[in-house]
MILO-432002 format. One record per residue (C-alpha): x, y, z. Coordinates in steps of 0.1 Angstrom, whole numbers, plus 5000, padded with zeros to 4 digits. Example, Ala and Ser with C-alpha at 12.3 -4.5 7.8 and 13.67 -1.06 7.14 Angstrom:
! residues 2
512349555078
513749895071
//
This chain:
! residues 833
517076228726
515576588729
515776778757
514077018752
510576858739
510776508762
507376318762
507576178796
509075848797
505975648815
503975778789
505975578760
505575278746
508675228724
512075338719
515075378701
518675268710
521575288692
523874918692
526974858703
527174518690
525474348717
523074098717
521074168754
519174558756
517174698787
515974678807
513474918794
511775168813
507975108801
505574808805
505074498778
501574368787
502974018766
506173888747
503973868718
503274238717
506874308712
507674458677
511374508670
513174698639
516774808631
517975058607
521874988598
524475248594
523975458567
520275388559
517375608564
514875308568
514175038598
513674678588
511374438608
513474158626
511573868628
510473698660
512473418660
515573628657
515173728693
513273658724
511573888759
511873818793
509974008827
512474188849
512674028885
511074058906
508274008880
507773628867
505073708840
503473938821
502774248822
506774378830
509774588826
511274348807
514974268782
515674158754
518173908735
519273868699
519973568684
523173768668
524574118673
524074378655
526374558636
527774878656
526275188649
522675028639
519375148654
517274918672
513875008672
511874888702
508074948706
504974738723
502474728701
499574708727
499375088738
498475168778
495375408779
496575558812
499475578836
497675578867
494075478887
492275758886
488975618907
488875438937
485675248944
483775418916
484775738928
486975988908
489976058929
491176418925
494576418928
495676138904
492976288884
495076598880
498076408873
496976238851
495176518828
499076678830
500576388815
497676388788
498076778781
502376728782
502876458759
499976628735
501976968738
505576718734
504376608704
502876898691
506477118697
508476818682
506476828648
506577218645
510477178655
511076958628
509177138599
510777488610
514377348612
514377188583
515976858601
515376488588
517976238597
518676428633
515176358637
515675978637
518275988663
515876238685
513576228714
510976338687
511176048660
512175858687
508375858704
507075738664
508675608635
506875458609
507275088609
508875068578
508675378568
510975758566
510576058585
507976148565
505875848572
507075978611
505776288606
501876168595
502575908624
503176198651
500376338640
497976008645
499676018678
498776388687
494776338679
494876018698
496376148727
493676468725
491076208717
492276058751
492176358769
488376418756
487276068765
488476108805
486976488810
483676278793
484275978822
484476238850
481176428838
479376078839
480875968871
478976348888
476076238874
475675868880
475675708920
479675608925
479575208935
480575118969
481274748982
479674849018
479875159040
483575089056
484775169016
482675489021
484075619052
487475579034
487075729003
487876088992
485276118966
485076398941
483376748951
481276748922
479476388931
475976438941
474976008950
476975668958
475775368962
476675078984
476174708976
475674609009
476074709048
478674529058
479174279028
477474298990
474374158989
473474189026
470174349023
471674659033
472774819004
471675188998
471375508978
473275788996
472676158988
475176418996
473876679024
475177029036
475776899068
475276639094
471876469096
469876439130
468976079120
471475769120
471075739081
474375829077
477775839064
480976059065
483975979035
486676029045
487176389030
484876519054
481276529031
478376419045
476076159028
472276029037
470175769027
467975898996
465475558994
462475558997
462275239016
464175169044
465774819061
467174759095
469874619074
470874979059
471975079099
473674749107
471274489114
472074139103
468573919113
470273569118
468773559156
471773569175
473373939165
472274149184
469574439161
468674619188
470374969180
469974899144
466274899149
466175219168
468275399144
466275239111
462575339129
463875659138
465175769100
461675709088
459776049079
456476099068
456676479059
455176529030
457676418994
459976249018
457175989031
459475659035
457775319042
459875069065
460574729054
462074449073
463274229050
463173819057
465073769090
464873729132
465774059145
466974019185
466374299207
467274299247
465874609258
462274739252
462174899220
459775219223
459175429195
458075749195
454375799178
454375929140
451775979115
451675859077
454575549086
454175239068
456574909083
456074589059
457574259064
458473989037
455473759057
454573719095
456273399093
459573559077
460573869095
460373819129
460874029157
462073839187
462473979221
465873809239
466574019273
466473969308
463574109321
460373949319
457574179328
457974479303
455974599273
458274479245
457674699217
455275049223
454175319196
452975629203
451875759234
448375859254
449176209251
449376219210
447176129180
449175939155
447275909123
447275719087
450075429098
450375089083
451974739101
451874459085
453474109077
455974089105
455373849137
456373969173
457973669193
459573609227
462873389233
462173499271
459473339289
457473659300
455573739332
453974059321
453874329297
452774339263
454174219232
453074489212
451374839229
450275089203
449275409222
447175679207
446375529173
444075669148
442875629114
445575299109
445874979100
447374639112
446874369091
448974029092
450774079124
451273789147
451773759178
453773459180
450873299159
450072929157
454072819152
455273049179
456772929216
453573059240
456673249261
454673599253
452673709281
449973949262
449873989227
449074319214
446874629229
445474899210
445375159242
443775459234
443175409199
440175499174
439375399141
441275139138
441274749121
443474489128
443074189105
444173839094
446273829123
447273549150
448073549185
449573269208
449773409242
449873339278
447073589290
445173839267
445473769232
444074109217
443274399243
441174769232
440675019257
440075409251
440575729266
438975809305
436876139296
437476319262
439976159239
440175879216
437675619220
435475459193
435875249164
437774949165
437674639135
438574309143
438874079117
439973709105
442073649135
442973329145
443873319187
444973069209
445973049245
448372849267
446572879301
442672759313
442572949344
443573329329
444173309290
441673559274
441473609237
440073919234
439674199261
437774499255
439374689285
436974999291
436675339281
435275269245
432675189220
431975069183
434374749184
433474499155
434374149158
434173979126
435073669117
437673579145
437973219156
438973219192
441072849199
442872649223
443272679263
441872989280
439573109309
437373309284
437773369244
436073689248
435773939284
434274289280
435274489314
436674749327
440174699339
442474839319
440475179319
437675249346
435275389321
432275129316
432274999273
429075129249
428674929220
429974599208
429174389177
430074029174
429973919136
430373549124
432473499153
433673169162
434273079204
435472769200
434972479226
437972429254
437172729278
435772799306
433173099291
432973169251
432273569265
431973709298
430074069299
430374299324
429174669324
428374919349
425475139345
427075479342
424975459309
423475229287
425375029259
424174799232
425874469222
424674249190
425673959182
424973809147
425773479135
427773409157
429173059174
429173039211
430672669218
431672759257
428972919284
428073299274
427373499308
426273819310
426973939349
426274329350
424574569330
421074629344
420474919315
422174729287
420374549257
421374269242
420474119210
421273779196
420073699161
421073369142
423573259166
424472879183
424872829220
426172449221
428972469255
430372059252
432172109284
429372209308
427472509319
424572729301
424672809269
423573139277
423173279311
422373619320
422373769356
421774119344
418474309341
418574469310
416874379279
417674049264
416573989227
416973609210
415773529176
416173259153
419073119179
420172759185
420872599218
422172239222
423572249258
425071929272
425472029309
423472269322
420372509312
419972619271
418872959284
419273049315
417873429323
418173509365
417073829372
413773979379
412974199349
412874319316
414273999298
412473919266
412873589245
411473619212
410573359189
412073089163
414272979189
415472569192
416172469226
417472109221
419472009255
418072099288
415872389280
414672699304
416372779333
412972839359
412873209369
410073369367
410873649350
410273419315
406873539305
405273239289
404373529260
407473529249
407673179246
404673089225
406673029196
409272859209
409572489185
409372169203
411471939197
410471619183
413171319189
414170969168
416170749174
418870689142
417970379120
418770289083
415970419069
414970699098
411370869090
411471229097
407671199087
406571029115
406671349134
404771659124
407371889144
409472069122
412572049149
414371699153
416571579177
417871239160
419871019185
421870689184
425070609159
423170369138
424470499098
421270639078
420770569044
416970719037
414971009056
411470739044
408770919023
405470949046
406871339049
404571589026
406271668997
407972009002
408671989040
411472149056
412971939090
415572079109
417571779124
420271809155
421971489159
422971439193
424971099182
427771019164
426970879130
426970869092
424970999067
425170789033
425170969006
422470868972
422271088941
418271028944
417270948976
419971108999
421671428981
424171539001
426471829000
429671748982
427971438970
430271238996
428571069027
429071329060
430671169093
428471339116
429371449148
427171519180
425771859181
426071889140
422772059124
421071999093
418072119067
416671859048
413771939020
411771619010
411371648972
408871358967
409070968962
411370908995
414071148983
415671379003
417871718998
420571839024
420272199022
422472309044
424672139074
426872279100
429071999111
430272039146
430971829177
434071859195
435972139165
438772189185
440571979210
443772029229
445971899255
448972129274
451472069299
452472409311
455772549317
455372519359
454172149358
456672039328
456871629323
460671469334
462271289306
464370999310
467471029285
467170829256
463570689262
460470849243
457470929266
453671039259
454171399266
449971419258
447471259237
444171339222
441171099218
439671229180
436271079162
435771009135
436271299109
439371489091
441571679117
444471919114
446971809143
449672029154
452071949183
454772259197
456972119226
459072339245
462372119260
463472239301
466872169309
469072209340
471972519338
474572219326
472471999308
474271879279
472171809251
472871519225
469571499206
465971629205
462971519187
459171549188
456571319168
453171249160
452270909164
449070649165
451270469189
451770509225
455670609232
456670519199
457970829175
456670809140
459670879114
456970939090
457271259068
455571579087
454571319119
458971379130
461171689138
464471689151
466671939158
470071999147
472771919174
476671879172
477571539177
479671689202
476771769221
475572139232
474272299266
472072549254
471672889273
468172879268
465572609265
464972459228
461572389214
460172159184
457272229161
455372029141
452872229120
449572099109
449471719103
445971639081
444771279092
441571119086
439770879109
436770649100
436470569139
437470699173
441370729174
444070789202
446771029186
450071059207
452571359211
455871219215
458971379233
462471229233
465671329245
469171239248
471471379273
473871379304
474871559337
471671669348
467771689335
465771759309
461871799312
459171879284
455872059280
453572219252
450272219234
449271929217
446072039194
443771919168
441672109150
438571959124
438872029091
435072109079
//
């Protein structure tokens, strides 16, 4: 063997030895990936050629401690060789390198080095040994040197060695090229990184610009990221230091709790994680990033306040997916705030996320957004339909302007939605809200909306105001002492089960105008203050079910009413107090117990008021036998024909103050839908008579009792006895389609241990219905489980259809021992048109 040219020995793949007449060599001192890659020759004494030995003239095996393959290994003849003969020994599968230049993706530079020395020697080795051997002249030394040694032709003489060497020598350069290529591509492209523990490990190569992580803590854990390298620490917590000292930032353009540690099961605490992930998000210029919370429950126990940006965008996966969900201690805090009074925060987006409350709250606000302008929330529930009722108030827009909130719902135990402005000069005017959906948990103080004071231009469009409160609607001025301006109701919808649909009261600082279009006002309306206000309702219903006026007003500013409805059940339709400047004009239906009996109702303004006519309901009921154009037609008796003594062409506009059914007749009875209609007391129609006896529906507003409910709240909950289902409520329905939902929250006692839990629908009294979507039941160790805080079951929207007046039941069970377990909730029902 040469000393002088040596290829380093952990670079070779074969060798030669010369034999003593042994039959067992090695062990070797270079890796055989498998037996069958084994290739041996001999050249006898003498000879200037090797000859193949045959594989079953010999056999491998792996050098302890090694079992298997890839090994040092030996090898055994099945005879000896003569002495003196060459034994040729060479692995035919050839190693590409002799040690891991990356780590995670990352080019490591020291075994980098190494390695491109090992290249560059056995290139230069092999290079020496050829120009050694053409300059001395040598042949058969060759064979028995380092330099033949490293390649004989199989088969073949030196100068087959020779060609050989030189195949070697452009491999090995062509090796050499290929790794300087891999290390060019690895500075361009991000290095790949399991999670951000393999980062803070790593040394990773100066010349790397990105990485990449597959995950947070774990691949695939939502909180994977880009990372760019940076000249120095970042202010922000969207960071990471490797481990030889570089610092690296998050380079996406969306960001996730998840990137800054956040896991979203509901129990891990997300707190920081959320402060860190809202504080990295930037909205200077190129580097705008938009938030996401991807699907998930994110705890926090501490107020989360945030301070006020412009140009942010946070986006959930859905308000029912990615949940934010309050767990602390105290109970009377704002939970999340933006902004502040003091700032102007413009162009933001929020939407699809819910807000939620695993503490039952006592004040505060679920979500407070100070000093908003210019923004957007749209989809953002608080707690929504599906949600616990532990929030106090839902979400305040506090000195805001131009804003719209939309397709949003709130499920709270005092003000739903508040809007107030700025005292004096500041932000105060424009506010949109749209498409909500709102209930409440509480009769005596629940409000859905609350304009608060201190501003003007709010639009309420198209929000549907549900469930148990003192008032769906209150304009005011507590939250800011600065009297409101100008509010517009749009096809809104008050429904039945409060105490007031709106309550209105405004100082006289200044005048302010309210309008009210289309609107639905199915609990009393009161206007209390305001003597220099006006007022003007067009197109809208006043039918309170539960008592009271449909519209009383104790102020003395100008009242206009025009084309209105009122069907009141308990209590004036109108009912106008004060001394002046009231005005009713005409095309107005007074259908339950008419004009309150002030004086300051001119009879001019009543001259066009329609009186009603009234029938009682019969198969064939004849809306010709009146002339009035208005009828009030009373009774349950099902209808079949309208008759035909009405002039061709009339229009009759029909309350019915029964419940009935109207039998649908492709000639003489067209209906909408071309289905019969289960009417419902206080539903409206327009029929046309088109000749002959046969009647058109035009148009019908079904309505009766729309919404229904029945709570047991949280201070009066219902005892359970274990193992024995009760009636925790129950709703009387008629007849008519109804959505049904039931949410029942489960008290317990500090060491009640908890066996099994279940809530049902059911048409019978005390008796759970296993049926699907009329059961839940939660998930309980057989084991048992004493929770730390009180469980709750929800079953969402149940369709059922009743031909007749039904009892519907909401049942609660549970199963327990050592100490007691109570229940309450809301039980609702809602009619599907």
């Amino acid at each position: 063997m040469s000393t002088i040219f040596e290829i380093p020995r952990g670079t070779r793949q074969q060798t030669l030895i010369t034999s003593g007449a042994q039959t067992v060599f090695g062990p070797f001192d270079f890796i055989l990936f498998d037996e069958r890659d084994l290739e041996l020759r001999q050249m006898a004494p003498n000879s200037t050629a090797f000859a193949l030995i045959s594989q079953d003239q010999y056999s491998a095996a792996p050098v302890a401690p090694a079992t298997g393959w890839p090994a040092y290994f030996t090898i055994t003849l099945a005879a000896a060789l003569p002495s003196g003969t060459i034994l040729s020994v060479k692995g035919t599968r050839l190693g590409s390198r002799t040690s891991n230049v990356t780590q995670g993706g990352v080019v490591r530079s020291v075994p980098l080095e190494k390695e491109l020395d090992t290249q560059v020697a056995q290139l230069q080795e092999l290079r020496r040994d050829i120009d050694a051997m053409v300059a001395s002249g040598a042949t058969g030394d060759l064979i028995a040197s380092g330099i033949a040694n490293n390649s004989p032709a199989p088969g073949g003489t030196v100068a087959d060695a020779l060609e050989d060497l030189d195949i070697r020598a452009s491999e090995a350069e062509a090796k050499l090229l290929a790794l300087r290529a891999d290390v060019d591509q690895l500075s361009v492209d991000a290095a790949q990184f399991p999670n951000t523990a393999r980062v803070t490990a790593a040394f990773i190569a100066e010349n790397a610009t990105y990485l990449r992580t597959a995950g947070y803590a774990t691949p695939g854990d939502w909180g994977g990221a880009l990372y760019k390298k940076v000249a120095s620490e970042p202010t922000t917590l969207d960071k990471v230091q490797s481990a030889d000292g570089a610092w690296w930032q998050i380079a996406e353009p969306v960001l996730d709790p998840r990137m800054f540690g956040a896991v979203g099961n509901g129990i891990y605490p997300d707190m920081a994680a959320l402060n860190a992930w809202y504080a990295a998000l930037r909205s200077d210029g190129p580097d705008l990033r938009v938030g996401r919370l991807s699907p998930g429950r994110y705890t926090f126990s501490a107020p989360l306040v945030w301070a006020g940006k412009d140009n942010i965008q946070i986006v959930g996966a859905g308000r029912g997916a990615s949940v934010l969900v309050y767990n602390g201690a105290a109970t009377d805090v704002d939970l999340i705030t933006f902004g502040d009074n003091s700032g102007n925060y413009t162009n933001n987006i929020f939407s699809d996320f819910s807000v939620s409350s695993d503490t039952m709250m006592t004040g505060g606000y679920a979500f407070r957004l100070k000093g908003l302008s210019n923004s957007i929330v749209k989809r953002v529930n608080m707690d929504g339909q599906h949600g616990s009722g532990k929030l106090w108030h839902g979400i305040y827009f506090d000195g805001i302007q131009i804003c719209r909130y939309e397709d949003y719902e709130t499920y709270c135990q005092r003000d739903g939605v508040s809007v107030s402005g700025t005292v004096g000069a500041g932000p105060k005017a424009l506010m949109h809200l749209k498409e909500g959906w709102q209930l409440g948990t509480n009769y005596t103080d629940a409000v859905g909306i609350r304009i608060g004071g201190a501003f003007g231009g709010v639009y309420i469009d198209a929000v549907d105001v549900s469930g148990a409160m003192y008032a769906a609607c209150i304009v005011d001025e507590t939250l800011k002492a600065e009297q409101n301006r100008e509010i517009f109701f749009w096809n809104a919808d008050f429904d039945a089960g409060h105490t007031y649909s709106l309550i209105v009261r405004h100082s006289d600082t200044e005048a302010g105008v309210y309008r009210y279009n289309g609107s639905f006002f199915f609990s009393p309306v009161l206007i209390e203050t305001g003597d220099v206000t006006n007022h003007v309702f067009n197109a809208c219903t006043f039918s309170p079910n539960l008592g009271g006026d449909g519209l009383r007003v104790d102020a003395e500013g100008l009242v206009l009413i025009d084309g209105c409805l009122f069907a009141s059940v308990d209590g004036y339709d109108l009912n106008i107090t004060t001394a002046a400047h009231n005005v009713i004009e005409g095309n107005n239906f007074l259908v339950g117990a008419g004009l309150g009996a002030h004086s300051a109702i001119k009879p001019r303004y009543l001259d066009r008021k329609e009186v009603m006519a009234s029938i009682a309901s019969a198969t064939t009921t004849d809306l010709g036998s009146t002339t009035s154009q208005s009828i009030t037609i009373s009774g349950t008796t099902t209808i079949s024909s309208f008759g035909s003594s009405a002039p061709a062409g009339a229009l009759k506009t029909v309350a019915f103050s029964g419940d009935m059914t109207l039998t649908h007749n492709a000639t003489s009875l067209i209906l909408p839908g071309a289905a019969n209609i289960a009417v419902m007391s206080g539903s409206v129609g327009i029929f046309r008579h088109e000749g002959s006896g046969n009647w058109r529906c035009l148009s019908f507003t079904p309505y009766g009792t729309k919404y229904v409910d029945s709570a047991v709240t949280f201070d009066s909950p219902l005892a359970l006895t274990t193992a024995t289902p009760i009636d925790m409520a129950s709703l009387s329905l008629p007849p008519g389609t109804w959505e049904i939902r039931l949410h029942i929250n489960f008290a317990l006692a500090a060491s009640t241990n908890i066996t099994r839990l279940a809530a049902s629908i059911s048409l019978v009294s005390a008796t759970p219905d296993g049926a699907p979507g009329h059961f839940a039941e939660a998930c309980i160790p057989a084991a048992g489980v004493v929770p730390s805080n009180g469980p709750s079951l929800s079953l969402p929207s149940v369709e059922m259809t009743f031909s007749e007046t039904t009892s519907v039941f909401a049942i609660a069970f549970a199963q327990f021992t050592v100490s007691t377990c109570s229940a309450w909730g809301l039980f609702s029902a809602r009619r599907v048109p």
